[in-house]
N, CA, C and O of each residue as an XYZ file, in Angstrom:
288
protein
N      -4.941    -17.550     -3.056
C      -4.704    -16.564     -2.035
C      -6.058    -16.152     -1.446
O      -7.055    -16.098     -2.166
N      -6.096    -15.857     -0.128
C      -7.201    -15.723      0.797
C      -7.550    -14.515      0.503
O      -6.709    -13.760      0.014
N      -8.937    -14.060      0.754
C      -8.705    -11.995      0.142
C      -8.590    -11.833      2.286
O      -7.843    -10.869      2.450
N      -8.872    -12.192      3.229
C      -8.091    -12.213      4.394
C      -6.420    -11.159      3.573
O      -5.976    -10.014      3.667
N      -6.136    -12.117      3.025
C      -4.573    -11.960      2.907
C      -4.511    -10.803      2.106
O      -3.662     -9.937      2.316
N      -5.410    -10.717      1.135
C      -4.895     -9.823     -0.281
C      -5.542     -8.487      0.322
O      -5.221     -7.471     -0.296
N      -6.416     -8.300      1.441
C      -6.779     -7.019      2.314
C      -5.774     -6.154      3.200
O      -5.643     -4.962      3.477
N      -4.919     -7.742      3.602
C      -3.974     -7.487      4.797
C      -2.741     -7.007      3.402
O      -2.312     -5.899      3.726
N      -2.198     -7.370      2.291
C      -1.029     -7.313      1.525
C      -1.802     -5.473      1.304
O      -1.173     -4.548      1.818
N      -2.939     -5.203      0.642
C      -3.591     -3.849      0.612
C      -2.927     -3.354      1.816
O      -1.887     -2.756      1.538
N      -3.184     -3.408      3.024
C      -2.809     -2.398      3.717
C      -1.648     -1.956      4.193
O      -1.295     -0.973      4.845
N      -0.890     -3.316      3.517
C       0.889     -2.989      3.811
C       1.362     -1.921      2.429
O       2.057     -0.930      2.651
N       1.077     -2.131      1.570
C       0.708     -1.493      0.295
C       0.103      0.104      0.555
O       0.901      1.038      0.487
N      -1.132      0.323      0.810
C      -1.548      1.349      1.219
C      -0.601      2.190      2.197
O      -0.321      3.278      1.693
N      -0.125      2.019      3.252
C       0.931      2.590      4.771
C       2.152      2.506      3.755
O       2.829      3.271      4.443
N       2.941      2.233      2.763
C       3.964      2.318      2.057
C       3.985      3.331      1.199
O       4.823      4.232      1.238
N       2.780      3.214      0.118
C       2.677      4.342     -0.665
C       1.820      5.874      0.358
O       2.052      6.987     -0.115
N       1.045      5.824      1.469
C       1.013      6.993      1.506
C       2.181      7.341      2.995
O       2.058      8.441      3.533
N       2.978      6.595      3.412
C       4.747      7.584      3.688
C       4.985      7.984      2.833
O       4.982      9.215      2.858
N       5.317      7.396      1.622
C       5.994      7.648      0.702
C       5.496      9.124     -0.242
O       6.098      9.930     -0.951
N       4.641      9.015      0.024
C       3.503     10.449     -0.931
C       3.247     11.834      0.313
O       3.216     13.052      0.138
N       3.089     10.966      1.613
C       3.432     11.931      2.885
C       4.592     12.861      2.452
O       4.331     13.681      1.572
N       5.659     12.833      2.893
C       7.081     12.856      2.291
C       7.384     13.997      1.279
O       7.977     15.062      1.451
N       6.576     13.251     -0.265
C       7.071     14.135     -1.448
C       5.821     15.379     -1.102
O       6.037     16.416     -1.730
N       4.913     15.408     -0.454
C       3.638     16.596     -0.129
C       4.116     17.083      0.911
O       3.427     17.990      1.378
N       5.612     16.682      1.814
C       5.800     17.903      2.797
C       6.737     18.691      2.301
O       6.959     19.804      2.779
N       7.456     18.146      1.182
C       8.758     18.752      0.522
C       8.362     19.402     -1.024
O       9.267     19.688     -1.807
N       6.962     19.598     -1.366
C       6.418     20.278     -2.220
C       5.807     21.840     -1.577
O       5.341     22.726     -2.293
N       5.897     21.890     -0.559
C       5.606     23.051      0.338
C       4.047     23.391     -0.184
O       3.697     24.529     -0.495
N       3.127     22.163     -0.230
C       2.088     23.129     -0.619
C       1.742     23.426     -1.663
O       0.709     24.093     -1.713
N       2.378     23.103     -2.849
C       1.893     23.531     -4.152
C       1.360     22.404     -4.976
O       1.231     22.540     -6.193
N       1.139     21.627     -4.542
C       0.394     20.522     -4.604
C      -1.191     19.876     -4.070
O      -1.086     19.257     -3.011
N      -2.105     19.911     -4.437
C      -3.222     19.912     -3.838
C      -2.808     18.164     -2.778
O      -2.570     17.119     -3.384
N      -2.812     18.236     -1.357
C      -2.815     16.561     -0.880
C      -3.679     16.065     -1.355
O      -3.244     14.953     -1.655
N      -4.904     16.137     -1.722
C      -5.348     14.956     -2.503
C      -5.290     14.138     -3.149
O      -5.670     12.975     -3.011
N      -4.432     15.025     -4.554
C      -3.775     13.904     -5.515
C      -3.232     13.246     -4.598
O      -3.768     12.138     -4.596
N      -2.403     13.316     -3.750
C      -1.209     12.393     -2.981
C      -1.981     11.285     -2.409
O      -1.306     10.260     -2.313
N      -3.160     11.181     -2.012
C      -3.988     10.301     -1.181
C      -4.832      9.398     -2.253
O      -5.249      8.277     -1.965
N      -5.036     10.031     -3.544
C      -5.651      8.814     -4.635
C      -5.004      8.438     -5.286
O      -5.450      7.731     -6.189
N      -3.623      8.691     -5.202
C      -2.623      8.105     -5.662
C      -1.868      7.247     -5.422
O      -1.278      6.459     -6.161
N      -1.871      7.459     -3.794
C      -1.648      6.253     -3.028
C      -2.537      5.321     -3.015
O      -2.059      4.243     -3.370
N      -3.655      5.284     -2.748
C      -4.425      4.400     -3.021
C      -4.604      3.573     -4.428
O      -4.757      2.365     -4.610
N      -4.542      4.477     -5.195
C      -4.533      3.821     -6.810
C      -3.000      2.659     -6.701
O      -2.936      1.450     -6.925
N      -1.991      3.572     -6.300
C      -0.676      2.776     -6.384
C      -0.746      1.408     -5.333
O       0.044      0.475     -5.477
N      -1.888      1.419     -4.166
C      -1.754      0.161     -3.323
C      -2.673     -1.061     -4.030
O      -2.390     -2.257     -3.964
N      -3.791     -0.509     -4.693
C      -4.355     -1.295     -5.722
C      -3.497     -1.833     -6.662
O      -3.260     -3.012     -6.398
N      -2.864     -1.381     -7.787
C      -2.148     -1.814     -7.926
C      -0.926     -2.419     -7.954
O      -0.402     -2.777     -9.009
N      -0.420     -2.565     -6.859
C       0.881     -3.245     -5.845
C       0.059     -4.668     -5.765
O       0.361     -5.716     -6.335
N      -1.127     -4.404     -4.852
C      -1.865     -5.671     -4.565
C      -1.725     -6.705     -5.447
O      -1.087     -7.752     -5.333
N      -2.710     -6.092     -6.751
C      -3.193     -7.034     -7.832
C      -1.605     -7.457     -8.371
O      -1.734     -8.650     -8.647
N      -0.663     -7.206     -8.560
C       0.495     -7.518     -9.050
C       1.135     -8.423     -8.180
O       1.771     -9.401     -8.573
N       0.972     -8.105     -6.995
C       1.297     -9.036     -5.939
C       0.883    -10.079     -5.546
O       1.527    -10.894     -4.886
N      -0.523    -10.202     -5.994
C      -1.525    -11.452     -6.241
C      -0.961    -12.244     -7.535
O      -0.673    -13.433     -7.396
N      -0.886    -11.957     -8.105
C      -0.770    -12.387     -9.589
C       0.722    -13.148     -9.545
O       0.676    -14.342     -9.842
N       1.922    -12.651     -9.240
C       3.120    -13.083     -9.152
C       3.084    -14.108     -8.295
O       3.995    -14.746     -8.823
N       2.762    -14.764     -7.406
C       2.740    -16.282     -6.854
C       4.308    -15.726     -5.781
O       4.580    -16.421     -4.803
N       4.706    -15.167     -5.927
C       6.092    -15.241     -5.430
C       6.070    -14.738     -3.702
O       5.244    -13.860     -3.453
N       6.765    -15.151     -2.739
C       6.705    -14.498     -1.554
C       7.897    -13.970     -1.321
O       8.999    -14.379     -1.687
N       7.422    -12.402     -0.261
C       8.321    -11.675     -0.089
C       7.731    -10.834      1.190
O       6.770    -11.100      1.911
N       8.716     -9.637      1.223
C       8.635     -9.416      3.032
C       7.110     -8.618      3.251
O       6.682     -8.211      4.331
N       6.423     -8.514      1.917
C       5.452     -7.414      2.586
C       4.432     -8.695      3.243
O       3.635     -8.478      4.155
N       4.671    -10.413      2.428
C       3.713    -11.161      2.726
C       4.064    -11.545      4.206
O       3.104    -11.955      4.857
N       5.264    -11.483      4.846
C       5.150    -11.882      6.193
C       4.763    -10.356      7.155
O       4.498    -10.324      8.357
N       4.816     -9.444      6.417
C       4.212     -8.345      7.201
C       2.426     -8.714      7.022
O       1.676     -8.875      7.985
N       2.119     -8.770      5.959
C       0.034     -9.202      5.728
C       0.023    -10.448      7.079
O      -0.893    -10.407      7.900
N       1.023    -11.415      7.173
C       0.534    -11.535      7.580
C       0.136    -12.183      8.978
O      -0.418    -13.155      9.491
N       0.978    -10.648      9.321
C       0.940    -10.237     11.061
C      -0.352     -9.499     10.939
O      -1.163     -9.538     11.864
N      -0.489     -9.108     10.300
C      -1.758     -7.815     10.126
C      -3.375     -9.493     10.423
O      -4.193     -9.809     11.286
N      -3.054     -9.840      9.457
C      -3.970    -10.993      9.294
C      -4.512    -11.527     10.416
O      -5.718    -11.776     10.391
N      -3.735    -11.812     11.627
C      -3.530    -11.982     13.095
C      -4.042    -11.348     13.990
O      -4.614    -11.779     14.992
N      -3.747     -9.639     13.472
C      -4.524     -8.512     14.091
C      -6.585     -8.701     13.645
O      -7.652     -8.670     14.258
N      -6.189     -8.854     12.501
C      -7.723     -8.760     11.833
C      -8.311     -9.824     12.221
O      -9.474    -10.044     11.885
């Protein structure tokens, strides 16, 4: 795998987990520092990646990388 690719699979990864952390930090009203929510997402797109590297298998985030790939 190209790191081209495994940058572009990161950032489909990254835009997934922080909607997803967006979301649970607007429906926590605040009692939550956003930060955690933002190194968490990030921690969670790191590891999406590397798991996603590792499994050989293709799936929809790889034809989303790699439209991104195209862009980049």
């Amino acid at each position: 795998m190209k790191l081209k690719h495994k940058i572009a699979l990161f950032i489909v990864y990254l835009i997934l987990f922080g909607a997803l952390s967006s979301m649970v930090d607007y429906y926590a009203y605040d009692m939550i520092n956003p930060w955690i929510f933002v190194v968490l997402s990030f921690i969670g797109a790191v590891w999406a990646t590397i798991v996603h590297a590792n499994s050989r298998q293709k799936s929809k985030a790889d034809e989303l990388a790699k439209d991104i790939e195209e862009i980049l």
